[in-house]
N, C-alpha and C positions, 0 to 999 in steps of 0.2 A: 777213636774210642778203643778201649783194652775189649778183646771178647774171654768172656766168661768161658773158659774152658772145660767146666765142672760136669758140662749137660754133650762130650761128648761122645761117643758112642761105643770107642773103645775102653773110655775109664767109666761110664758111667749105665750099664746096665741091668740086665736083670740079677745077676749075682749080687751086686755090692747093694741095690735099692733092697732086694730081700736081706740081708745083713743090715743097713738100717734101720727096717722092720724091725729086725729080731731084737737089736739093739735096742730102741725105743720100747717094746713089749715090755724086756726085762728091767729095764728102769723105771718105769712104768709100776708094773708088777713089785719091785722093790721100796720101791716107794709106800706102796699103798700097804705094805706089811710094816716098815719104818713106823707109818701113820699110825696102825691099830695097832702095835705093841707097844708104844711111847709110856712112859709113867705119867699118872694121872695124880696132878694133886689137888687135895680137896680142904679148901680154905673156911673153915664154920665161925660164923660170929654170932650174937643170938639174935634171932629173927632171917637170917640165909644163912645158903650154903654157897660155895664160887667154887666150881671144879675148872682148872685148867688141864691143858690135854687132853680133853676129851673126843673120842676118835668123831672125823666128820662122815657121816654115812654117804654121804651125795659125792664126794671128794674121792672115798674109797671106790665105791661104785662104778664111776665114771673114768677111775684107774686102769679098775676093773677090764673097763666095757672097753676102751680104749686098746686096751693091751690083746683084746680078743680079734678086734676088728685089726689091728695088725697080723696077728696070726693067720687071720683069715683071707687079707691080704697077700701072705706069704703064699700061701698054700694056689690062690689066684696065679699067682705069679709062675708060678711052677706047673700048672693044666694050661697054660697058656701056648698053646702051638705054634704060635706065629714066630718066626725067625727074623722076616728083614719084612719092612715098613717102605713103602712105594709112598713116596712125595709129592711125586708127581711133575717132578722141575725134567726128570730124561724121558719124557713121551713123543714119542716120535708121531705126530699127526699132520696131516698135509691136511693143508686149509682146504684145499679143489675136491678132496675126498668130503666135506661136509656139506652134508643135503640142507639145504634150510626150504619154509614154503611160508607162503605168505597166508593159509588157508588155517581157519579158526580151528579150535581144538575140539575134537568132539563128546569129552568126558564131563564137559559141565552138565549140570541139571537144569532141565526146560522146565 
């Protein structure tokens, strides 16, 4: 099987995932002004009226909310202290150093 090389660690991360970020905010953000500037045209025959273009508030919104939770994201990304990520696959544990007991636990509730 090919492996996905996309996830790893020298090409992929906290620089370029926050540049994703930023990327998706501004198109995002771009978008949602494309949406509410659009020309609106408005169709009258007697008895209705038909406007097309007309901007979606839930669509803007959600542009909106989207683009923010990215940002905020970003910003996570960057207070984030941790440098390197323990896996746990190079733990050096010897079997003989682990205690086991064969004696009930005594935190349950009587």
């Amino acid at each position: 099987m090919y492996k996905l090389e996309l996830m790893n660690r020298s090409t992929f991360n906290r620089k370029t995932f926050s540049l994703l970020l930023l990327i998706a905010s501004l198109a995002s953000l771009g978008y949602a002004i494309y949406r509410s500037t659009d020309r609106r045209v408005t169709i009258s025959v007697p008895g209705s009226d038909t406007v097309y273009g007309e901007p979606q508030h839930g669509l803007l919104l959600g542009m909106c909310i989207f683009a923010g939770i990215c940002l905020l994201g970003i910003v996570l990304l960057f207070r984030d202290n941790v440098t390197e990520v323990n896996t746990g696959t190079n733990l050096d544990v010897n079997r003989d150093q682990l205690k086991t007991s064969s004696r009930t636990a005594t935190n349950y509730p009587k």
